[in-house]
N, C-alpha and C positions, 0 to 999 in steps of 0.2 A: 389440471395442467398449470406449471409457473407461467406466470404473465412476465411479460417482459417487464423492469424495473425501469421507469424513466425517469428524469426528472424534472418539476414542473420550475424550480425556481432553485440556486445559490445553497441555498439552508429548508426549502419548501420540499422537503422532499418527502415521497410517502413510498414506503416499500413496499410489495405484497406478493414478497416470496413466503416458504413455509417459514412458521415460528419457531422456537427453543421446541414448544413439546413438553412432554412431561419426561421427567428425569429418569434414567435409568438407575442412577446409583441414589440412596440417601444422604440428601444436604443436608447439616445441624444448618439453622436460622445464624445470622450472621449474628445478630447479639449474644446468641450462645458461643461462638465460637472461641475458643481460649488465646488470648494475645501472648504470647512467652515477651517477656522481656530478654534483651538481647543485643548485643552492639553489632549486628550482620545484617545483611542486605544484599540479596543473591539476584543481579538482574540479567534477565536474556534479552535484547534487544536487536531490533533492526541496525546496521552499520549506520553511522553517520544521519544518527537521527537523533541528536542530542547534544546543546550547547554544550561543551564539556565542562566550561565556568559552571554552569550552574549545576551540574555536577560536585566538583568543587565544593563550591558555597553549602551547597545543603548538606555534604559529609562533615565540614569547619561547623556547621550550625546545629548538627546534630549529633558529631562527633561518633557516626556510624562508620563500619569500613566495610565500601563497597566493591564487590565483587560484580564486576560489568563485562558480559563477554556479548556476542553479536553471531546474526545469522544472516543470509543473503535472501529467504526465499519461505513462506509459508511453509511449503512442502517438511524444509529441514526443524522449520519450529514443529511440528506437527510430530513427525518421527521424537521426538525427544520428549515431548508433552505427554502422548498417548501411552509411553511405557509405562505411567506412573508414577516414576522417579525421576522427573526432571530437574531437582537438584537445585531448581529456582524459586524467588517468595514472588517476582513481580515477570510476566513476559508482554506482549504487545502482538498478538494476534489481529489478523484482516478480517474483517466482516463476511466475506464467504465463509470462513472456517467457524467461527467464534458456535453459530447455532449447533453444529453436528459435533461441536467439542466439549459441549454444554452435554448434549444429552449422554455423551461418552463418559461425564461426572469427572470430567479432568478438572474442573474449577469449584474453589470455593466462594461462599458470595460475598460481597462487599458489605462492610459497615457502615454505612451512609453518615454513622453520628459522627466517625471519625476521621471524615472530609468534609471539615467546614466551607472550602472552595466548592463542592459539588457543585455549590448553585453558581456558579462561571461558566456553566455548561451550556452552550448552546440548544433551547430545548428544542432546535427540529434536529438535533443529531441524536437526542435522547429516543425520541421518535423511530426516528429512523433504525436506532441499534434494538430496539422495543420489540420491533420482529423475530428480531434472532434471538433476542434475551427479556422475553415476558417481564414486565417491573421493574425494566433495569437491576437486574439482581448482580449479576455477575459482571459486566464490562464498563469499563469507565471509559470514554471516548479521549484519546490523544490527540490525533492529525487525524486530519482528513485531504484527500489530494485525487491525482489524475494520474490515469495510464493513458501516456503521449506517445513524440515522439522528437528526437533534435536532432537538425543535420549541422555540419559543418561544412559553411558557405562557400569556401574556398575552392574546397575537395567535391562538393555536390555541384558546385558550375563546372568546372573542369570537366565532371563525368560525365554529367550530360548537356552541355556544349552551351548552357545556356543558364540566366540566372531565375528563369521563369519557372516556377513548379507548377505541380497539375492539380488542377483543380479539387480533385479529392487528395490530399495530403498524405493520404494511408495508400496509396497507390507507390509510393515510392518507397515501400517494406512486401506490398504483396502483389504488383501487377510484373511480370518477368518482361515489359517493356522499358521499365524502371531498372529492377534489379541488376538485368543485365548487366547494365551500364553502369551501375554503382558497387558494384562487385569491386572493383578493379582498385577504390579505398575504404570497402569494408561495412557491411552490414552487419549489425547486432540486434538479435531479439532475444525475449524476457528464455531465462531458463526456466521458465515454470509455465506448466500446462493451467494451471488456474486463471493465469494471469492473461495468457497470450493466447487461447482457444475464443476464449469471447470478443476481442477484437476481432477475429478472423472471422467469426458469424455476424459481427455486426460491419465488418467492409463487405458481407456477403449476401447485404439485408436481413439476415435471418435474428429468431431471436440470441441474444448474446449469451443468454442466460436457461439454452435450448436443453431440453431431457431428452430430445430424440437422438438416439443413436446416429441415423443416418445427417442431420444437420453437423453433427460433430464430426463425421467422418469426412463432410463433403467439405468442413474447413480444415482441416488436416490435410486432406488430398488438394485444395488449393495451395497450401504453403509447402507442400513438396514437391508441387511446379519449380518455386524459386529454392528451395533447400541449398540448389549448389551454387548458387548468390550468395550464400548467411554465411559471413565468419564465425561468429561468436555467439552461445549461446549463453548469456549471463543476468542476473538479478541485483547484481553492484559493480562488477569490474568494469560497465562501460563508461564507469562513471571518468576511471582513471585515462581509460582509453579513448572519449570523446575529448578530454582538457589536453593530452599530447598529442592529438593526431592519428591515433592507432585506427581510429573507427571515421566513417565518415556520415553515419546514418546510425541512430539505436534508437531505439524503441523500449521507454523507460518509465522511472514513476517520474513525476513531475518536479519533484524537489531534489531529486537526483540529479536530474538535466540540467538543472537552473546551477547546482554546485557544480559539475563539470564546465558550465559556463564560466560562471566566477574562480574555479581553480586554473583553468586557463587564459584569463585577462589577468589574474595575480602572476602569472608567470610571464607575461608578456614573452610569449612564444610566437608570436603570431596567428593563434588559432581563433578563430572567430565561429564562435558555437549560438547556434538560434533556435531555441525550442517552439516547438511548433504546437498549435492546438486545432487542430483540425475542424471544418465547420460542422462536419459530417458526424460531429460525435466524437466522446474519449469515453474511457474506464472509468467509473467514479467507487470510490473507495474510503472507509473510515476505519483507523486501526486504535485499538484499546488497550489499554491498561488494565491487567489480570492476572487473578492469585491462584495459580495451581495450587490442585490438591493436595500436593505434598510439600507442601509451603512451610518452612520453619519458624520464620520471621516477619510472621502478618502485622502484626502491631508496624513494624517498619514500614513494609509494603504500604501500609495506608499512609503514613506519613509523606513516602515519596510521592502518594498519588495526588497528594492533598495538595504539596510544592508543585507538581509540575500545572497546576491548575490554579496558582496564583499567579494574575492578569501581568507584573511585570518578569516572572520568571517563562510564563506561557508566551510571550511577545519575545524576549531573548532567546529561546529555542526557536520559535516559529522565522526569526527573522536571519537566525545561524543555519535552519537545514532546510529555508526555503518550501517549507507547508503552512496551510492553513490550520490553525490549534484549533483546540474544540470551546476552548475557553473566550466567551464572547467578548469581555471587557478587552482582553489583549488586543484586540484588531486595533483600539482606538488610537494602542500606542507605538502603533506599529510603522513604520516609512511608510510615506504611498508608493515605495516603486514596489517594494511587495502587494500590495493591498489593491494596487491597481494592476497588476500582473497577472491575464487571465490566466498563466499555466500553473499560478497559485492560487489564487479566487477567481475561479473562472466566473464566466457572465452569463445571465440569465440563460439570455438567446445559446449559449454554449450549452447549458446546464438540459435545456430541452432536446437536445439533441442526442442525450450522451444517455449511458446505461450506470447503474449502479451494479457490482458486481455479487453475485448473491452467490448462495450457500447449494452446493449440489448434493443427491442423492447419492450414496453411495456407489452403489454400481455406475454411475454416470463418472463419478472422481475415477474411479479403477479403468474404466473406457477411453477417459480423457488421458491419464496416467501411461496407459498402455499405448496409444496412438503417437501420441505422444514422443516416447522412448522411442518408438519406427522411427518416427519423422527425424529426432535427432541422430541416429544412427543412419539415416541418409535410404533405408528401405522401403 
């Protein structure tokens, strides 16, 4: 049975859900692998998770031309990975998915000789990704962050009459003495059952990271209590909707919250957004950098992986989309209002609290998936 995943410390972190496994498809060895030379560079990334300067800079520096398109949600990186033809040299996969993607032989493995940055890597993230990816073969760590939650202050007193919140923090996304009341300017939770089933086992004491059918179902049939509370179900638009007013509670990654923050003080609208980190626990999560198998322009691919892991171009991302980089040096040179910002670096006493989110069994993703799709359709 998976153990729950907790965490003991910031970067202390020890996983011990299942591993990579043995491969279903055959990998040539990364030194074998043939580099085509090539002025292209095909990326699939997360939205708004990327200085676009530095972007920039490294196409002027390298004079590649890049093709950069974006996804909202695992689920949709997964559907376009799994065909085969993903059409991409570099994407950015979650730590839940990365193991079961591995053994599906969607990934080629890494050159390690052709990432002289590798060693900026923070090794208890290397650690950590070691479970899902035996020898670090295949995933090069990016960010690492938090599944939170941020209201707006304004709209959250107003709703419920008072400026006081309830002691467990996650109560005001899944107790219907909360919801009720905050319906009325808008609740937003994660579109993705990956993401948002294991919050709801762990406001529900259970494990987060549960293979039992019935603990799954019995967080699904909690959060179809408040369904007719939830306006939105989204994996980036809340980001737009908490900076104007549209939402007044979502339930998000952490460096998402933190930019809807800052895009709403940049507009001086008057919205005052406050991400919250609950004492009770958050999501904990590492996303990487990786080469599908049908990769045209690997030689490139390591190049971009190589920049995004130089300490002052890793410090200028991490302090543009508001995550914590994997790249250790960068922290040094980072502001401390990031660095001391627990819903970026959270803190210890946070970190013990909280679940890392791991890699599910098949039938359990298809259970999760289907319960899921009920809940959003309001049955």
């Amino acid at each position: 049975m998976r153990k729950i995943l907790m965490a003991a410390a910031v970067f202390g972190l020890v996983l011990t859900a299942c591993g990579g496994g043995s491969q279903t498809t055959a990998e040539p060895e990364a030194s074998q692998v043939q580099h085509t030379v090539s002025d292209k560079l095909n990326i699939y990334n997360w939205s708004d998770y990327v200085d676009p300067q530095t972007l920039s800079d490294f196409e002027k520096d390298t004079r590649l031309n890049i093709r950069y398109d974006y996804y909202d949600s695992n689920e949709a990186l997964e559907a376009k990975l799994l065909t085969g033809k993903s059409g991409y040299d570099l994407v950015v996969p979650s730590i839940a998915n990365v193991g079961r993607q591995i053994k599906a032989g969607a990934y080629r493995k890494i050159d390690k000789s052709l990432i002289p940055n590798y060693a900026n890597i923070d090794a208890s993230l290397l650690a950590m990704m070691a479970e899902v990816d035996p020898g670090n073969e295949y995933a090069v760590p990016y960010f690492w962050g938090i599944n939170t939650l941020a209201i707006n202050t304004q709209q959250v007193k107003k709703a419920l009459g008072t400026d006081k919140l309830p002691e467990n923090e996650w109560d005001l996304v899944f107790n219907p003495a909360y919801t009720r009341k905050l319906k009325s300017c808008g609740i937003s939770y994660f579109d993705s059952a990956i993401e948002q089933i294991p919050l709801a086992l762990h406001y529900l004491g259970k494990d987060p990271n549960s293979e039992n059918p019935e603990d799954i179902k019995a967080a699904v049939d909690m959060m179809k209590t408040v369904r007719p509370d939830i306006k939105r179900f989204t994996s980036s638009g809340y980001i737009d909707d908490m900076a104007t007013g549209n939402l007044c509670v979502a339930i998000g990654y952490g460096g998402d919250l933190n930019i809807a923050k800052t895009r709403a003080r940049e507009s001086a609208n008057g919205v005052d957004i406050k991400v919250l980190v609950p004492t009770t626990g958050v999501g904990v999560w590492v996303d990487s950098l990786m080469i599908p198998r049908d990769a045209q322009n690997v030689a490139n691919a390591h190049k971009y992986i190589n920049h995004t892991l130089d300490p002052k171009v890793a410090a200028q991302n991490g302090s543009f989309v508001t995550y914590a980089p994997a790249s250790l040096p960068a922290r040094e040179l980072m502001d401390a209002k990031y660095t001391s910002d627990a819903s970026i670096f959270p803190t210890k006493e946070l970190m013990q609290k909280s679940f890392i989110v791991s890699p599910k069994s098949s039938d359990v993703s298809r259970l999760s998936v289907r319960l899921w799709q009920s809940l959003k359709a309001g049955k």
